[in-house]
Structures are given as structure tokens and as C-alpha cells.
C-alpha positions, 0 to 999 in steps of 0.5 A, spaced: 500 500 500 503 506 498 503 512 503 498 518 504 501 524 503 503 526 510 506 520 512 510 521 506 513 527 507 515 525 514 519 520 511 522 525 505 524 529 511 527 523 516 535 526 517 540 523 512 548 524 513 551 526 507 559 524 504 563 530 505 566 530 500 561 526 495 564 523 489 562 526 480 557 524 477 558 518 473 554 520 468 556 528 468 559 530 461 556 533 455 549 531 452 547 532 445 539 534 444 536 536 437 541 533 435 541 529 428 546 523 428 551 527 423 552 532 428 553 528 433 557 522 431 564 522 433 565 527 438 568 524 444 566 529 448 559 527 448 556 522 453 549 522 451 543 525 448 535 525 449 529 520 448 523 523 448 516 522 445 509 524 445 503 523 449 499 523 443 503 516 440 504 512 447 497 514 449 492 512 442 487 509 445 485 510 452 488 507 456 492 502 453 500 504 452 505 503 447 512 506 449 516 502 443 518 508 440 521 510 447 525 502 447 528 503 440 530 510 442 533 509 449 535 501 445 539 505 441 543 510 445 545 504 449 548 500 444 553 507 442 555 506 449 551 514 451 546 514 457 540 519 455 535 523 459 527 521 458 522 526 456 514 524 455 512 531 452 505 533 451 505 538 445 501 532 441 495 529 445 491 523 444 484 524 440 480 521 446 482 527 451 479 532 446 472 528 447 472 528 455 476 534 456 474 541 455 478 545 449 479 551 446 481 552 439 485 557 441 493 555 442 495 558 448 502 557 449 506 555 443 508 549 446 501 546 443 502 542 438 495 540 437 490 542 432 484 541 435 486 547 440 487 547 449 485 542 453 483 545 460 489 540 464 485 543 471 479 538 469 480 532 473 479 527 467 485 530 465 489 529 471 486 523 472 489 521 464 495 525 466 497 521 473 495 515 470 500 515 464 505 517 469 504 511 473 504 507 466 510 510 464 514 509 470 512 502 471 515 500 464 521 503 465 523 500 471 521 494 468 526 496 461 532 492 459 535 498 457 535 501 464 542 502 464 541 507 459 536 512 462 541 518 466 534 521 469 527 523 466 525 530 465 519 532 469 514 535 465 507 539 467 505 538 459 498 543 461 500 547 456 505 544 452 510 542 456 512 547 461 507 553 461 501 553 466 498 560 465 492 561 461 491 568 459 486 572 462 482 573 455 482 565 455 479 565 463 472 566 461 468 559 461 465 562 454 470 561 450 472 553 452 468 548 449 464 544 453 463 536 450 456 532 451 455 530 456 461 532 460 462 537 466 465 544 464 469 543 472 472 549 475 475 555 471 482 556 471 485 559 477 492 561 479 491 556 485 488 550 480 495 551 476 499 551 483 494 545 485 495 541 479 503 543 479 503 540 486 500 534 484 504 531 478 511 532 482 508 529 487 506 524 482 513 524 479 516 523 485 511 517 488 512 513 481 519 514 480 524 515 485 528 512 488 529 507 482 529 513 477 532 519 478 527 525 476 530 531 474 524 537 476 524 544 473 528 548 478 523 554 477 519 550 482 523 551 487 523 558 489 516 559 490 513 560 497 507 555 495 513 549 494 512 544 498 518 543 504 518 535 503 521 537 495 527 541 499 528 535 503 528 531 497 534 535 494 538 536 500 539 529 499 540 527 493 533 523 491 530 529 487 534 532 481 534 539 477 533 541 471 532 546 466 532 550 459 534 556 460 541 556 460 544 563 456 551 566 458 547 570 464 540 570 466 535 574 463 532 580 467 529 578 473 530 571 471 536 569 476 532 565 481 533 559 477 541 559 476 540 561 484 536 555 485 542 550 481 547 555 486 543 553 492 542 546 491 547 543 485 553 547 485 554 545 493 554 538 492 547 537 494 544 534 488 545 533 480 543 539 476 541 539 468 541 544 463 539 546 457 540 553 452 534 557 451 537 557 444 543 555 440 549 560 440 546 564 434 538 565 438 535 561 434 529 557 437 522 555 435 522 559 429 524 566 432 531 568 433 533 572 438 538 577 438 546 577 440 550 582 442 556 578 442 559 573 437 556 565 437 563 563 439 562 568 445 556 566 447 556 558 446 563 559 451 561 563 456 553 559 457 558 553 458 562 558 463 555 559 467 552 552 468 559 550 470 559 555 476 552 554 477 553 547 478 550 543 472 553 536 472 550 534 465 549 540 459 545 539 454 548 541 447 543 543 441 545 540 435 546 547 432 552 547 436 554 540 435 554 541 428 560 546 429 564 542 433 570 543 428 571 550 429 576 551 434 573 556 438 566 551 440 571 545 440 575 548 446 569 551 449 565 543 449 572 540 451 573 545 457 566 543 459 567 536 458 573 536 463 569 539 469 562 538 468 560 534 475 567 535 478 563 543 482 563 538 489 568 533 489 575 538 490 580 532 491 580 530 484 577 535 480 581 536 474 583 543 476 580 550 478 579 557 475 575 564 475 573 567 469 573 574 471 567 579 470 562 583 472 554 583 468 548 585 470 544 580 472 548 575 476 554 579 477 561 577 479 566 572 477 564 566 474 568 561 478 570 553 480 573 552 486 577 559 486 575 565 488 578 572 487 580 576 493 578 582 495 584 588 493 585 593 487 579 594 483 579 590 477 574 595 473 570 590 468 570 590 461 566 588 455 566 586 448 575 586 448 579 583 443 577 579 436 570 578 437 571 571 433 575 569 439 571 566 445 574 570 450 572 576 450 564 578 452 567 580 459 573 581 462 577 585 467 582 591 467 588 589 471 592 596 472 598 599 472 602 596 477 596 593 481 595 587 483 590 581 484 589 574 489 585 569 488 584 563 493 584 556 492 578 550 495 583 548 500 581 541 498 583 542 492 589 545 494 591 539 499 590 534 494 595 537 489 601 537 494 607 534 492 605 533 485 605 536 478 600 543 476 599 548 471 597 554 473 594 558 465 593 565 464 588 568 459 590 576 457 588 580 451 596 581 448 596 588 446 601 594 448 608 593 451 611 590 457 609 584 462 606 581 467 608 576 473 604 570 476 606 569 484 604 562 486 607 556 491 614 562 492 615 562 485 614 568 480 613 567 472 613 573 468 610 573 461 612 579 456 607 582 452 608 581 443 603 587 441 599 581 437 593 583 439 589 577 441 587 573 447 594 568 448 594 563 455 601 563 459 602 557 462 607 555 468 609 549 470 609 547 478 614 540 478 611 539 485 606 543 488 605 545 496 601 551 494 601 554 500 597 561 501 601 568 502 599 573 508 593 575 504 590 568 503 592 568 496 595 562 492 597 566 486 597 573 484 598 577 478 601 584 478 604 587 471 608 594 469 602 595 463 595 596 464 593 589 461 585 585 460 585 578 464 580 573 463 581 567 467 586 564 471 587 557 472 591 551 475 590 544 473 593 538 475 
């Protein structure tokens, strides 16, 4: 018999002890989505892609389900040796719905897919169909060959698509829906019906799937004040996961809640996050583009940046930007996320630490993993510096003639690399005369300037590391006789 709902929050919140350091994801890496197989194939970065179907094909008639699409796809990925996350999406419903649901013709989000128009997805007989397919799906799940194969299922509402809820207030007024023979019209649209059923299919995801079945539930649930306490419990401990798909090189306006809830719960370790783009690097999606104010090189670069800082242990690529993984600048872009996706909570051996160095305008401050940089001189921000098809340069900061600036290192990730080999790298933007000095474990390394006019990384060699902070708490510092643009500063092992 399973619990009822008080009970079962009681045991989501029972006190689990976590790892102190907990191990990477095995799973974490790059993930390929919308993707055709000619974009995708050959790219050693990628460690997966997507499955996803439609309600309208599993569901054709009532009742009765049929998830071979779903077999053959997850099939498939399990013989290129990839893992996949999971999507039942409800852009497309079954036919039947529309004879026991109230509908609108109208398509009120442009997630519906359907011809007939908008299902009223308040409507019990709609949550009842939708609650019951969960079940159905989790079920054969579990019960799959290819279970070894799923990363996670992608949690989704499908009210209005597959993640809208919000019906416009034009389309509130019950005159505009029609009503089926011999079917209750049910209760208008509120915001508290779409709160209600929301709380609904969550828990429905999370009775269903879990613990068998990772669940990746959308991360813009989490910082409301109707989201249950027991959801909380659940990613403080591992047993639910996150996700979402608006990653972009920096949130939009008001819309860093999001990024915060991945800082809050994934980027400390407590549970594993998954994000995908708004777009691809050039703005385009679903049949509208968006504009860039800096170059797709840029944008791909620094979108990869912000999920690493955030925490994002699996990254979705389109496959846009897959098709340009032979351009050197996305190609070193996607390596360097394949290198640290996953590694944000596990210091003791993750490959290395860095801080891009920046200021924005809706999450500002440094993008950073396992390195801060110390308060000091001020670094003044800068924007759009050196050749734009360069992937650098959206951000950086000015290091003054004759200034200087710390950074510090995870103290773990310090220890760990005590008596071994290390690189310390720094990106600058080479223009003008002169030089600038690296201070690290004792020792300083000096870089001359060549007037090149392109961003170039120095590299110094560590033989064996004691990485030991100086007075200030700093593992390196930089100084320089010339004013000079800094981007990152790194150490890997």
C-alpha cells in the first residue's frame, strides 16, 4: 500500500548524513539534444543525448500504452555506449482527451502542438489521464532492459505544452472553452488550480519514480513560497534532481532565481543539476531568433562558463552547436566543459580550478570553480575586448598599472595537489608593451607582452606543488608594469 501524503513527507524529511566530500557524477559530461546523428557522431566529448516522445503516440487509445518508440530510442543510445535523459512531452495529445476534456481552439502557449486547440489540464479527467500515464510510464521503465541507459527523466507539467501553466486572462472566461456532451465544464482556471495541479504531478513524479529513477524537476519550482518543504528535503539529499532550459551566458532580467536555485542546491554538492540553452549560440529557437550582442563563439563559451559555476553536472548541447564542433573556438569551449562538468563538489580530484573574471548585470561577479578572487585593487570590468571571433572576450577585467590581484584556492583542492605536478594558465588580451608576473607556491613567472593583439594563455609549470597561501590568503597573484585585460586564471593538475 503506498503512503498518504503526510506520512510521506515525514519520511522525505527523516535526517540523512551526507559524504563530505561526495564523489562526480558518473554520468556528468556533455549531452547532445536536437541533435541529428551527423552532428553528433564522433565527438568524444559527448556522453549522451535525449529520448523523448509524445503523449499523443504512447497514449492512442485510452488507456492502453505503447512506449516502443521510447525502447528503440533509449535501445539505441545504449548500444553507442551514451546514457540519455527521458522526456514524455505533451505538445501532441491523444484524440480521446479532446472528447472528455474541455478545449479551446485557441493555442495558448506555443508549446501546443495540437490542432484541435487547449485542453483545460485543471479538469480532473485530465489529471486523472495525466497521473495515470505517469504511473504507466514509470512502471515500464523500471521494468526496461535498457535501464542502464536512462541518466534521469525530465519532469514535465505538459498543461500547456510542456512547461507553461498560465492561461491568459482573455482565455479565463468559461465562454470561450468548449464544453463536450455530456461532460462537466469543472472549475475555471485559477492561479491556485495551476499551483494545485503543479503540486500534484511532482508529487506524482516523485511517488512513481524515485528512488529507482532519478527525476530531474524544473528548478523554477523551487523558489516559490507555495513549494512544498518535503521537495527541499528531497534535494538536500540527493533523491530529487534539477533541471532546466534556460541556460544563456547570464540570466535574463529578473530571471536569476533559477541559476540561484542550481547555486543553492547543485553547485554545493547537494544534488545533480541539468541544463539546457534557451537557444543555440546564434538565438535561434522555435522559429524566432533572438538577438546577440556578442559573437556565437562568445556566447556558446561563456553559457558553458555559467552552468559550470552554477553547478550543472550534465549540459545539454543543441545540435546547432554540435554541428560546429570543428571550429576551434566551440571545440575548446565543449572540451573545457567536458573536463569539469560534475567535478563543482568533489575538490580532491577535480581536474583543476579557475575564475573567469567579470562583472554583468544580472548575476554579477566572477564566474568561478573552486577559486575565488580576493578582495584588493579594483579590477574595473570590461566588455566586448579583443577579436570578437575569439571566445574570450564578452567580459573581462582591467588589471592596472602596477596593481595587483589574489585569488584563493578550495583548500581541498589545494591539499590534494601537494607534492605533485600543476599548471597554473593565464588568459590576457596581448596588446601594448611590457609584462606581467604570476606569484604562486614562492615562485614568480613573468610573461612579456608581443603587441599581437589577441587573447594568448601563459602557462607555468609547478614540478611539485605545496601551494601554500601568502599573508593575504592568496595562492597566486598577478601584478604587471602595463595596464593589461585578464580573463581567467587557472591551475590544473
Amino acid at each position: 500500500m503506498r503512503p498518504n501524503l503526510p506520512l510521506f513527507s515525514a519520511l522525505l524529511l527523516a535526517p540523512l548524513v551526507a559524504p563530505a566530500e561526495p564523489a562526480p557524477d558518473p554520468q556528468r559530461g556533455l549531452y547532445a539534444i536536437w541533435a541529428q546523428d551527423t552532428q553528433a557522431a564522433g565527438l568524444p566529448f559527448l556522453k549522451g543525448g535525449q529520448v523523448h516522445v509524445q503523449w499523443a503516440e504512447v497514449e492512442p487509445v485510452e488507456g492502453r500504452y505503447d512506449f516502443s518508440s521510447l525502447d528503440e530510442q533509449l535501445a539505441a543510445v545504449r548500444k553507442r555506449g551514451w546514457a540519455a535523459t527521458v522526456q514524455l512531452n505533451g505538445n501532441r495529445h491523444p484524440a480521446f482527451l479532446f472528447q472528455k476534456v474541455p478545449h479551446t481552439p485557441q493555442k495558448l502557449s506555443k508549446q501546443v502542438g495540437d490542432a484541435a486547440g487547449t485542453l483545460a489540464y485543471w479538469h480532473p479527467t485530465y489529471i486523472q489521464a495525466y497521473t495515470k500515464l505517469i504511473a504507466a510510464y514509470a512502471q515500464h521503465l523500471k521494468q526496461s532492459p535498457q535501464r542502464a541507459a536512462i541518466l534521469g527523466v525530465r519532469m514535465n507539467f505538459n498543461a500547456l505544452g510542456t512547461e507553461h501553466l498560465e492561461v491568459p486572462q482573455a482565455d479565463r472566461d468559461p465562454a470561450r472553452w468548449v464544453v463536450p456532451a455530456g461532460v462537466a465544464a469543472g472549475p475555471v482556471w485559477t492561479r491556485a488550480s495551476a499551483r494545485d495541479y503543479q503540486q500534484r504531478i511532482v508529487n506524482e513524479f516523485i511517488r512513481q519514480f524515485t528512488p529507482e529513477i532519478r527525476v530531474f524537476a524544473r528548478n523554477n519550482v523551487f523558489g516559490r513560497e507555495e513549494a512544498d518543504p518535503a521537495w527541499s528535503r528531497l534535494l538536500e539529499t540527493g533523491r530529487l534532481a534539477l533541471f532546466h532550459t534556460s541556460s544563456e551566458m547570464e540570466p535574463r532580467p529578473h530571471g536569476g532565481g533559477q541559476y540561484q536555485t542550481f547555486i543553492r542546491y547543485c553547485r554545493s554538492g547537494q544534488t545533480t543539476a541539468y541544463a539546457e540553452s534557451w537557444a543555440d549560440a546564434w538565438g535561434r529557437h522555435g522559429g524566432m531568433t533572438d538577438p546577440r550582442w556578442c559573437g556565437p563563439e562568445q556566447w556558446n563559451y561563456w553559457r558553458l562558463l555559467l552552468d559550470l559555476h552554477c553547478g550543472v553536472s550534465v549540459i545539454a548541447i543543441y545540435g546547432a552547436d554540435l554541428a560546429h564542433a570543428a571550429h576551434p573556438e566551440f571545440r575548446a569551449a565543449f572540451d573545457f566543459a567536458a573536463l569539469y562538468a560534475g567535478y563543482h563538489a568533489s575538490p580532491g580530484v577535480a581536474p583543476g580550478a579557475w575564475v573567469a573574471l567579470r562583472e554583468g548585470h544580472t548575476l554579477p561577479g566572477d564566474y568561478s570553480f573552486l577559486m575565488r578572487r580576493l578582495p584588493g585593487d579594483e579590477l574595473p570590468p570590461l566588455e566586448k575586448v579583443g577579436p570578437g571571433e575569439q571566445r574570450f572576450g564578452a567580459w573581462a577585467r582591467h588589471l592596472r598599472k602596477g596593481g595587483h590581484a589574489g585569488f584563493a584556492l578550495d583548500e581541498s583542492f589545494a591539499c590534494s595537489l601537494a607534492g605533485r605536478a600543476a599548471t597554473v594558465q593565464v588568459v590576457y588580451l596581448d596588446k601594448g608593451a611590457g609584462q606581467f608576473t604570476t606569484r604562486c607556491d614562492g615562485r614568480e613567472f613573468s610573461a612579456a607582452l608581443k603587441d599581437s593583439g589577441r587573447w594568448q594563455t601563459a602557462r607555468f609549470t609547478l614540478d611539485k606543488a605545496t601551494l601554500q597561501p601568502d599573508a593575504s590568503g592568496a595562492h597566486i597573484t598577478l601584478t604587471a608594469d602595463t595596464d593589461i585585460a585578464l580573463h581567467m586564471i587557472e591551475v590544473r593538475r
